[in-house]
C-alpha positions in Angstrom: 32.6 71.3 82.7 29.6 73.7 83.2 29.9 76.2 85.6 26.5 77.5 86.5 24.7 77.5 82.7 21.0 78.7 83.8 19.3 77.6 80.6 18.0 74.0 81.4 18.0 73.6 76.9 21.5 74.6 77.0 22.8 72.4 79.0 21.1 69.9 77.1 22.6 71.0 74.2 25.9 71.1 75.5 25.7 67.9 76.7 24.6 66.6 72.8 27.6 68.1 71.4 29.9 66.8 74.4 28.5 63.0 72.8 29.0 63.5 69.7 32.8 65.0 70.3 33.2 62.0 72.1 33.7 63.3 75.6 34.5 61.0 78.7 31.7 63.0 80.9 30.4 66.3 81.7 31.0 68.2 85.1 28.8 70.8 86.5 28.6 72.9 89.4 26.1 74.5 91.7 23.5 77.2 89.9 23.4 75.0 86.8 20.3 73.9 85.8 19.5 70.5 86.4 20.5 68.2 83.5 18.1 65.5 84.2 15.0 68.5 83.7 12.5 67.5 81.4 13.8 70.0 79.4 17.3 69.7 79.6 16.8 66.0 78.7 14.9 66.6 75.8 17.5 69.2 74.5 20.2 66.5 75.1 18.4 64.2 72.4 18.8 61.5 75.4 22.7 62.4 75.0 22.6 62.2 78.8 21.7 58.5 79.0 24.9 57.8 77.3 27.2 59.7 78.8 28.2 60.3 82.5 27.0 63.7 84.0 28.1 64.7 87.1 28.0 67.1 89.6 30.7 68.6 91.2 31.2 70.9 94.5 34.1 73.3 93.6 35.6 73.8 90.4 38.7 74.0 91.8 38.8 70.1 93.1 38.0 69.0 89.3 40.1 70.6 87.5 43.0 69.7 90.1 41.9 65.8 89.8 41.7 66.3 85.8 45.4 67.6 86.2 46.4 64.7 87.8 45.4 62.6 85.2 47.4 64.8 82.5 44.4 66.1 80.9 44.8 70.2 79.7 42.1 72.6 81.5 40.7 75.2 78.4 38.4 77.9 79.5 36.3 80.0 77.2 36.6 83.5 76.7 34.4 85.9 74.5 37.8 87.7 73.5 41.4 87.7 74.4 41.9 84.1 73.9 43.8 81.9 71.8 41.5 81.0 68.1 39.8 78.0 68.8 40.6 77.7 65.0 44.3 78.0 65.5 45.0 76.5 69.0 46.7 72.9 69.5 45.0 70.7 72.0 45.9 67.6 73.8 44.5 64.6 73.2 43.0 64.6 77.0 41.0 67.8 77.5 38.5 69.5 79.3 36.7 72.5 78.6 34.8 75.3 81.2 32.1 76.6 79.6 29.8 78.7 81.9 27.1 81.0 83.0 25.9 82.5 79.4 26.0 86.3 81.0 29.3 86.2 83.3 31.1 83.9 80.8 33.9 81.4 82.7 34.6 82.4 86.4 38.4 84.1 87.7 39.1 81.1 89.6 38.3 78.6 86.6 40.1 81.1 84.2 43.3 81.3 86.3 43.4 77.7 86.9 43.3 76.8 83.0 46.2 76.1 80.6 45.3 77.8 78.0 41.8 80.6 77.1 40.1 80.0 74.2 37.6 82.2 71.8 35.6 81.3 69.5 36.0 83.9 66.6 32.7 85.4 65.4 31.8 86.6 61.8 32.4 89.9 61.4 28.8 90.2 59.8 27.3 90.0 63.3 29.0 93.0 64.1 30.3 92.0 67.9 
């Protein structure tokens, strides 16, 4: 689920990966760029013409219908979550990836079952 990525290659890209990890679809909300974007498709490697991207209203609904269906909400955090390293998923999952300055909204963050960060090197000095 994207919630409002600005950079049309990155949403591309995150749609690429979401293929190859063999994701069901790919959500995203209002202020993301727009997927089918020459540029966006491009970064996707065509990604996006085998794999269902849609766009959603409200966060909120989404995650309540992916609930419903039993599959576990994981939001991204740039610290204070679990290690994605170290972390147990279910098999059903969805994860909230979004804007790449504001990181994942309250409301997305609140709703989630579990936060999740993505330890950096410490060679990058973060």
């Amino acid at each position: 689920m994207l919630e409002e990525i600005q950079e049309p290659s990155n949403v591309g890209a995150i749609i690429r990966v979401a293929l190859a990890a063999g994701a069901s679809a790919v959500f995203y909300t209002k202020g993301t760029a727009d997927p089918y974007s020459l540029k966006s498709v491009r970064a996707s490697a065509v990604a996006i013409l085998h794999l269902p991207v849609v766009r959603i209203e409200e966060t909120k609904e989404a995650i309540t219908m992916l609930k419903e269906k039993g599959v576990q909400i994981i939001a991204t955090v740039p610290k204070g979550g679990e290690n994605l390293f170290k972390a147990e998923f279910n098999p059903k999952l969805a994860v909230i990836l979004r804007n790449e300055a504001r990181g994942v909204s309250e409301k997305a963050k609140n709703l989630a079952d579990k936060l999740i960060t993505i330890p950096m090197s410490k060679k990058l000095n973060l």
